[in-house]
C-alpha positions as CSV (number, residue, x, y, z in Angstrom):
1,X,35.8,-212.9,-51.1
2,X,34.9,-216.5,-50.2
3,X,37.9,-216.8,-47.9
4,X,37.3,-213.8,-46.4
5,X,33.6,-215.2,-45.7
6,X,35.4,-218.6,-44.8
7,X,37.2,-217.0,-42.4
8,X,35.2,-214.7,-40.8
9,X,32.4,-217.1,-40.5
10,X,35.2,-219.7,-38.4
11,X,36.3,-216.9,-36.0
12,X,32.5,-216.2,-35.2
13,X,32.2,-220.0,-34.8
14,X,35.2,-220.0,-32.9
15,X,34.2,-217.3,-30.6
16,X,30.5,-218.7,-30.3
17,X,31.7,-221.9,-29.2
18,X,34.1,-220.3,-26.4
19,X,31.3,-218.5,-25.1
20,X,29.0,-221.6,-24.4
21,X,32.2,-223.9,-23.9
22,X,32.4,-221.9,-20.5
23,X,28.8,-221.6,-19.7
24,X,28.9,-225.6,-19.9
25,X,31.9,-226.0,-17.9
26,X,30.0,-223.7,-15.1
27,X,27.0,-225.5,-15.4
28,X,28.9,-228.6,-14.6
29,X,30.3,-227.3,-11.8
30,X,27.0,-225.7,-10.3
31,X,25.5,-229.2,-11.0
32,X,28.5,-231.2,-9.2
33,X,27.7,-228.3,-6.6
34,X,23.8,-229.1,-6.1
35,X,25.1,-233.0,-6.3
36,X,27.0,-232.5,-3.2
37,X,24.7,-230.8,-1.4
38,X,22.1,-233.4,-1.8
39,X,24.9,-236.3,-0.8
40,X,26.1,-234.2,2.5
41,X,22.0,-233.4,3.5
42,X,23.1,-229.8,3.2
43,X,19.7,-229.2,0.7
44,X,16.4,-230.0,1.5
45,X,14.6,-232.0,-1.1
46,X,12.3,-228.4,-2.3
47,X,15.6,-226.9,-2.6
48,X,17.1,-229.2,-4.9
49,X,13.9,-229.0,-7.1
50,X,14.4,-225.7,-7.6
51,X,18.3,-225.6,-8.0
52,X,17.2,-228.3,-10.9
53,X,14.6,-225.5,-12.1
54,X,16.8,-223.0,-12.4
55,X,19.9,-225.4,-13.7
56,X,17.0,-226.1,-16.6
57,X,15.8,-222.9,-17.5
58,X,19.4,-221.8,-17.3
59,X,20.4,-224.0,-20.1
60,X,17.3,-223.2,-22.3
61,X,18.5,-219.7,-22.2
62,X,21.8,-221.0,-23.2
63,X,20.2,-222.8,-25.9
64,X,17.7,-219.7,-27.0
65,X,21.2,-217.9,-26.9
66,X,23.2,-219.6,-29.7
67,X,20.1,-220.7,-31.9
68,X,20.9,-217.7,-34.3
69,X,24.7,-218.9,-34.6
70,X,25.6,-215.5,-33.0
71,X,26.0,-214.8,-29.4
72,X,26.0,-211.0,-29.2
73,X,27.7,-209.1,-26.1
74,X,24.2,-208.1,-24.4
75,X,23.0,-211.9,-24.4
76,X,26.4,-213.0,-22.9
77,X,25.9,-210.7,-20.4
78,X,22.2,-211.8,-19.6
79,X,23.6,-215.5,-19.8
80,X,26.3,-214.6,-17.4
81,X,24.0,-212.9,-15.2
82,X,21.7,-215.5,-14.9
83,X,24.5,-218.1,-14.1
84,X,25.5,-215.5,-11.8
85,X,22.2,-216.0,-9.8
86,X,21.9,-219.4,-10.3
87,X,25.5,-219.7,-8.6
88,X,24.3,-217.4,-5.1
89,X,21.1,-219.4,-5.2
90,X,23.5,-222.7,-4.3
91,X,25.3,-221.0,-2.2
92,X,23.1,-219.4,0.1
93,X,20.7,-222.5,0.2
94,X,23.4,-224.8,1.0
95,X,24.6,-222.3,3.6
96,X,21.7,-221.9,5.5
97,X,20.0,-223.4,8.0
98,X,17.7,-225.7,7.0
99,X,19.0,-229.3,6.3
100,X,17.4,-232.9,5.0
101,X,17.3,-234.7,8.3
């Protein structure tokens, strides 16, 4: 019975840690991403602070997420989603018109 326990408890961890592995890896990237756009001028300085809002409250979801030691299907899809938005956000704000300069 304990390795049964044992070993469903490490395939849950394993599977929890996957889960946020990539949500850090795409953070990364949208960071790098908002980085960049600050370096080329293609953000205004108002649009970075809010990229960094959202980049924050991003990763305090992620962190509300996996506080429980489970990440269940419905909050990877609300973490998803919300990295979803956070990616269109730097996409459409470095695409537009405005720039620093």
């Amino acid at each position: 019975m304990k390795k049964k326990l044992i070993l469903l408890s490490l395939i849950i961890g394993s599977i929890v840690y996957s889960v946020i592995g990539q949500t850090t890896i795409r953070q990364g990237v949208q960071q790098g991403r908002i980085v960049e756009g600050a370096a080329s001028g293609e953000l205004t300085k108002r649009e970075i602070r809010n990229l960094e809002r959202q980049q924050r409250r991003v990763n305090r979801h992620k962190k509300a997420t996996k506080a429980d030691g489970v990440v269940t299907r419905q909050e990877r899809a609300s973490l998803r989603m919300h990295q979803n938005k956070a990616n269109r956000d730097i996409r459409r704000k470095k695409n537009n018109a405005r720039s620093r300069g």
